[in-house]
N, C-alpha and C positions, 0 to 999 in steps of 0.2 A: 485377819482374824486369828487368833491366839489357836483354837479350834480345829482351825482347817492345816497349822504348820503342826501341830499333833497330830493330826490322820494321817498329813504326806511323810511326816518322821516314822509312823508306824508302820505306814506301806513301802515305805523303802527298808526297813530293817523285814519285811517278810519276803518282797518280790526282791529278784535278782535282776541288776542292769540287762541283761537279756533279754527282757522280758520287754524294754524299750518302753516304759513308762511315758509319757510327756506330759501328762496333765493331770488333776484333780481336781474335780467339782463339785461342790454340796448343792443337792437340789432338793428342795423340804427335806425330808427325813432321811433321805439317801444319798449315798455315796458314787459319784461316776467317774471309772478310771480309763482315762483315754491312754490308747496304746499302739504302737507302731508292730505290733509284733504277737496277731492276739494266737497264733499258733501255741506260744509259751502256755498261755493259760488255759488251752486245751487238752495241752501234753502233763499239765499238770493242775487237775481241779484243787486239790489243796491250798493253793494262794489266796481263789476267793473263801472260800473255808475258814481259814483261819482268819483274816481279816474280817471276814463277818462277825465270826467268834470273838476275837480282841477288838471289836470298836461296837459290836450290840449293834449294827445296822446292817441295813439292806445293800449290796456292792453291784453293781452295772461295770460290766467290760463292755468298752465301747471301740472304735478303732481312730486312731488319730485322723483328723481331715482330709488330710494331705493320700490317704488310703481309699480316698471317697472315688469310683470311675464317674461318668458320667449316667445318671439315672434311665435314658433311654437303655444304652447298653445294658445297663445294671439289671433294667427290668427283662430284658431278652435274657440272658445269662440265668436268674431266675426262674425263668419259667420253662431254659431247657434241663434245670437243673430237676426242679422238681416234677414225681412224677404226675401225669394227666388227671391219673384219679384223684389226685388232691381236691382238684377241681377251684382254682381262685378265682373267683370273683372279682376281685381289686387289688392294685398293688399303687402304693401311696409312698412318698418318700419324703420324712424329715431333717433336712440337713442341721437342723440346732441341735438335735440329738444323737444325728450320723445315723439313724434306724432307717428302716423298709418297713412297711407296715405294709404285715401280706392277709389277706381277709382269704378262708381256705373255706370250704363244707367240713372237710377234710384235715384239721392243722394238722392232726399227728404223721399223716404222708409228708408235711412241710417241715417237722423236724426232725422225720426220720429214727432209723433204731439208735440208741445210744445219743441221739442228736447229730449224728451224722452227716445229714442233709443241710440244717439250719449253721452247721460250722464250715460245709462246703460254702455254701453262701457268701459267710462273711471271708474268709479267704480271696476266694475269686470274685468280689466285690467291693470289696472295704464296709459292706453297710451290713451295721447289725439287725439281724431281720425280731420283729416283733410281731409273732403269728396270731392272729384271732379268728375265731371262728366265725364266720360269714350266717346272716339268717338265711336259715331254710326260706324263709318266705317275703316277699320285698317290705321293706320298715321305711318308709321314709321320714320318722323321726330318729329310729339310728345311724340313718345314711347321712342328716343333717348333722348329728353330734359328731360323728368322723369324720367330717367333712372341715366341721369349723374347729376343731382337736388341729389335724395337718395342716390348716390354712394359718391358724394363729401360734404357731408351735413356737416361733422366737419369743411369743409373748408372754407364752406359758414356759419357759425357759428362766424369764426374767423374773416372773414372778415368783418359781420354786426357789431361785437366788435367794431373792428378799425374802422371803417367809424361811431359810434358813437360816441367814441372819437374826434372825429373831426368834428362831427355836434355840440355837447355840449362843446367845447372847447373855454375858454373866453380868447380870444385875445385881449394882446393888442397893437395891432398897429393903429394907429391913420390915418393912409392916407389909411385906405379900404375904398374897393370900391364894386361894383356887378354890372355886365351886365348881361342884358336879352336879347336875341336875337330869333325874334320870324323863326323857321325854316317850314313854313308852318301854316295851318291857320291862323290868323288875316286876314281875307281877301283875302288871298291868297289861289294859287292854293298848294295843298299835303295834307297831312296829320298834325294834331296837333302836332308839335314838338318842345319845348323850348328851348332853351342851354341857364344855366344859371351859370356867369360864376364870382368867388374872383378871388384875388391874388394867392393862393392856388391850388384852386378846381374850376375843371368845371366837372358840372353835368347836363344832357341829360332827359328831361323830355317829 
């Protein structure tokens, strides 16, 4: 994809070989940059910064595979890392996107001052933790949707693939078009709902 050798030409002219790049991923609307070395981009938030800034999108430091321990460990080490009163709930692990998914009462104890805690993490771990706040009270319809989120996550991997394929994809057909159709608020009674809709694709905002 024409696309995707313009984002990794761009992110190599901002990150420095130090920094131990190894990959590049479009996933829907966003960018994820696998890295052997996510210390660098600690020591200096400015890379994702500006790379936000010059490509207009969302940037994911992630840490290369190869960085990944084994998720037993991973989850001990976690949970001596973080303190008690966090209080978690759940800790879940998706290897398609190298994350921990820590369910907390408590996230802001799981990222600590400065984020301090949540970069101890990925250091002494390899996995990039993605903290969410845990319900106060038992859901067992959000416990099913994070459930079936971690259980189908290579599929949902694939699928961000494909639908970036198709957001960065230079068509050229000459008689496109796009409708917006507002399904709620503008004035109206519901909820904010947009259907916005090509030749192609319609997508529900």
């Amino acid at each position: 994809m024409d696309y995707l050798k313009d984002i990794k030409a761009k992110i190599t002219e901002v990150i420095p070989q130090e920094a131990m790049v190894t990959s590049v991923e479009l996933e829907g609307p966003e960018i994820a940059i696998y890295t052997k070395n996510p210390r660098a981009f600690f020591e200096n938030e400015n890379y994702v910064a500006k790379i936000a800034f010059e490509l207009k999108k969302r940037i994911n430091i992630r840490t290369d595979k190869s960085l990944l321990i084994p998720e037993e460990r991973a989850e001990k080490i976690i949970r001596d890392i973080v303190p008690v009163e966090a209080d978690i709930k759940d800790i879940a692990f998706s290897s398609s996107f190298s994350e921990v998914i820590i369910e907390s009462i408590k996230p802001g104890l799981v990222i600590g001052k400065g984020g301090e805690t949540s970069k101890k993490i990925i250091v002494e771990t390899g996995w990039t933790p993605k903290i969410i706040r845990a319900p106060t009270a038992p859901s067992s319809i959000l416990k099913g949707i994070r459930q079936h989120m971690h259980k189908y996550s290579s599929e949902r991997k694939k699928f961000l693939q494909e639908t970036a394929k198709k957001i960065y994809e230079r068509s050229a057909d000459t008689n496109s078009w796009i409708r917006v159709t507002p399904l709620g608020s503008f004035r109206e009674v519901g909820r904010s709902c947009i259907m916005v809709e090509t030749r192609p694709t319609k997508v529900l905002m």
